[in-house]
N, C-alpha and C positions, 0 to 999 in steps of 0.2 A: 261370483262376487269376490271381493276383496275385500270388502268390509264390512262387520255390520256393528254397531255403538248402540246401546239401551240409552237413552236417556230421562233418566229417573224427574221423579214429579220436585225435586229439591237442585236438581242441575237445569238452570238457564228457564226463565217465565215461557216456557212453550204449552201451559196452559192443562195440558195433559202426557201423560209415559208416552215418549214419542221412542221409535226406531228407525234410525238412519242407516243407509244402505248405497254402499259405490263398489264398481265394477268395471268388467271389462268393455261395457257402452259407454264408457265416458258418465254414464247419468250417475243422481243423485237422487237415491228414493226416501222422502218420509212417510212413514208408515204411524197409523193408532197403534200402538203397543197391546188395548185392549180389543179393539176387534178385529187385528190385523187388517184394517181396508188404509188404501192409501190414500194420502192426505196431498201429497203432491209429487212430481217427478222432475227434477229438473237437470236440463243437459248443462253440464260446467263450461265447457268449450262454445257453446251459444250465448252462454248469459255473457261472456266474459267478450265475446264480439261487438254485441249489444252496447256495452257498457268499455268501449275503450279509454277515455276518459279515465276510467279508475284502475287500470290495469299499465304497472311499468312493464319493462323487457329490461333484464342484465347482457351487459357485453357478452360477448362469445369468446372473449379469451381469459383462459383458466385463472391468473391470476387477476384478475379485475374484479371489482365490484361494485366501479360506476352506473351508474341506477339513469337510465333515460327515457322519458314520457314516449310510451306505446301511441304511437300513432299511422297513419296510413293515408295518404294521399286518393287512394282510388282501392274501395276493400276488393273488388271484383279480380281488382291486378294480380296473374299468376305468375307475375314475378317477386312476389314478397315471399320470404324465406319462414317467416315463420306459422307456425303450425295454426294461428288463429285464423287462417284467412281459406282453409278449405271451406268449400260447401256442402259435404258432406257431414253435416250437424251430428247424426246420429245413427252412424253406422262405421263396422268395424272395416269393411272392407273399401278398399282403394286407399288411395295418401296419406299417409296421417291421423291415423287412427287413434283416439285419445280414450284414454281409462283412468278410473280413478281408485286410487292406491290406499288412500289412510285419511281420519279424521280428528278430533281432537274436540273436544268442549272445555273454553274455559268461561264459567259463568254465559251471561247470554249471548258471547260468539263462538261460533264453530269454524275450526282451520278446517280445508281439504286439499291434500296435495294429490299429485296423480303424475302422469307420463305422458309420451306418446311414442308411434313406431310409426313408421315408414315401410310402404310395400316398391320394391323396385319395378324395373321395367317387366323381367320376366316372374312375377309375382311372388317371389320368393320375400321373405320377411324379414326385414334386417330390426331386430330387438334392441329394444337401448335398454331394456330394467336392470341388467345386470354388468354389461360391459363398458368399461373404463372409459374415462374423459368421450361421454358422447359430443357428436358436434351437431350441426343446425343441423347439416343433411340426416341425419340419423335421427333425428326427433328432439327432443328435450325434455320439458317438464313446465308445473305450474304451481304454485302455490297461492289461495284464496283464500281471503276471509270470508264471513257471514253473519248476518243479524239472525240468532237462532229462532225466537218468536217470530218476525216475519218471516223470516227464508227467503231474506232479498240481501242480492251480492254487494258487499261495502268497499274490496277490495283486492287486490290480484300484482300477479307478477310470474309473467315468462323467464323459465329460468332455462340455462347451458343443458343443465342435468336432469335425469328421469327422478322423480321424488319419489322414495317406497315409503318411508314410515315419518310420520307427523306425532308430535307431542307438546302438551305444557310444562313449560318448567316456572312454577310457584316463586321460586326463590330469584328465581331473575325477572316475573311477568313478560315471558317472553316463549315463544312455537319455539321446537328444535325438528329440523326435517335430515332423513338423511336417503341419498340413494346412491347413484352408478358412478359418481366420481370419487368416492371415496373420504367425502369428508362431510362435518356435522355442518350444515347452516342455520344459525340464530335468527330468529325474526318477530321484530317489536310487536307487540302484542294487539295493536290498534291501528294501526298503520300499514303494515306488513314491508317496512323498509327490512332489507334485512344491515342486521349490526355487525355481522363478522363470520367467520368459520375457523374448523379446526379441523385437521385430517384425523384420517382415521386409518387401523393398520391393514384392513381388508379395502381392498378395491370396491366394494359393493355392501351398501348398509342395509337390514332388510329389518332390524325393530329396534327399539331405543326405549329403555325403561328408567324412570326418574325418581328419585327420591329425597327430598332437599335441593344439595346442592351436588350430589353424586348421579352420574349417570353411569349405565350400562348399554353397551351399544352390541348387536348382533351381527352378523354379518355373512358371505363370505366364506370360503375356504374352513371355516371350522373356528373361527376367531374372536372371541370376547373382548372388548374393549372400558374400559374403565376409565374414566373423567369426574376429575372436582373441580369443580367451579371451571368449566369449559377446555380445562389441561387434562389430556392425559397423563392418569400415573401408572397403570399397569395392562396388562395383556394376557390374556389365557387363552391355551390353546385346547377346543373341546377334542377328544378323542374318544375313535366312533368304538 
C-alpha cells in the first residue's frame, strides 16, 4: 500500500467513517472504518478507460501545458502510446503497470494521483517514480477526481509525469500534485484543468504539506522546499 486516508463522519457526506486505500494494484479500496469489511474496490486505470470522454491527456513535451480531449479511434489498437489502452486492468505484471500513489479529500471530492512503469523486452523494470523528465515510453502518470459519497469517476488527466504526493490547498481551492519531474502542478478543484506549475529544487517530489498559503515540499536528495503563494522562497538542506 501507498496509501491509506480515514475519512472522518465530518469530512465529505460518505454516510459513515470510511477508509480509503491505493497501492501497488493500481486499485482503490473503500473500506467501513467500523468493521473493517469492504464497501467497494475499484481499479483507477479501468474506470478511467470506461469513461474516456471525461479524461484529457497533456502534451509530452516539458514545457507545454496544452490540454487535448483523450480520445482513441480503435481502444484494442497496440499502437496508442499511452498507458490507458493495456488490457491488463489489474495486474502488476507485463506493460504498463499502473499504481496508485496519494489521495486527498476536499469536502465531498476525492483527488487520486498515481503512476505507472513499464517492463521491457527482457523483463527488466524501468521505474519512472523517481527519475527525471519521464517520457511516454517509460510511463507517466494520472491525476483523478471523484464524487466521494458515490465513488463514481467525475474526472481525469494523463499526465508526462509519475504523480507521488497529492494535496488541497484551501487558500487557492485548488490539488497540488508533485512527482518525477521535479516540479509542483496546480489543479482546479472541479474540473481538474491543471492552472500552472512551479519547479522545484529536487528532481523527484515525494510529500507536500500545506498550510494557508505556505507550502512545504519534500523530496529528493535530502531537500526541503518552501513556497508562498506558489513561489519559491527558500530551501533547506536535511542532513542525515
Amino acid at each position: 500500500l501507498h496509501v491509506v486516508k480515514t475519512i472522518g463522519e465530518d469530512e465529505g457526506d460518505v454516510g459513515s467513517r470510511c477508509v480509503i486505500t491505493g497501492g501497488e494494484d493500481g486499485n482503490m479500496g473503500f473500506w467501513d472504518g467500523r468493521d473493517g469489511k469492504l464497501i467497494e474496490m475499484v481499479n483507477v486505470r479501468g474506470v478511467m478507460e470506461k469513461n474516456r470522454n471525461l479524461v484529457q491527456h497533456y502534451s509530452n513535451t516539458t514545457t507545454s501545458t496544452t490540454m487535448a480531449s483523450y480520445t482513441a479511434n480503435n481502444s484494442n489498437s497496440s499502437s496508442s502510446r499511452s498507458f490507458m489502452n493495456s488490457n491488463n486492468n489489474n495486474s502488476n505484471n507485463g506493460s504498463n503497470a499502473s499504481w496508485v500513489s496519494s489521495v486527498a479529500v476536499n469536502g465531498n471530492w476525492l483527488a487520486v494521483c498515481g503512476g505507472t512503469e513499464n517492463t521491457s523486452g527482457n523483463n527488466a523494470m524501468i521505474t519512472s517514480r523517481s527519475s527525471g523528465h519521464a517520457s511516454a515510453a517509460n510511463g507517466g502518470g494520472f491525476m483523478t477526481l471523484w464524487h466521494l459519497p458515490s465513488r463514481t469517476f467525475a474526472a481525469g488527466c494523463i499526465t508526462r509525469e509519475s504523480s507521488n504526493a497529492v494535496t488541497y490547498c484551501a487558500s487557492s481551492d485548488c490539488y497540488v500534485t508533485g512527482g518525477n519531474e521535479g516540479r509542483l502542478s496546480f489543479w482546479e478543484s472541479r474540473s481538474m484543468m491543471r492552472l500552472g506549475h512551479s519547479w522545484c529544487t529536487m528532481p523527484a517530489t515525494y510529500t507536500i504539506a500545506v498550510d494557508g498559503e505556505s507550502m512545504v515540499v519534500g523530496g529528493s536528495r535530502g531537500i526541503v522546499d518552501c513556497f508562498v503563494d506558489r513561489v519559491k522562497v527558500s530551501q533547506l538542506q536535511v542532513i542525515s
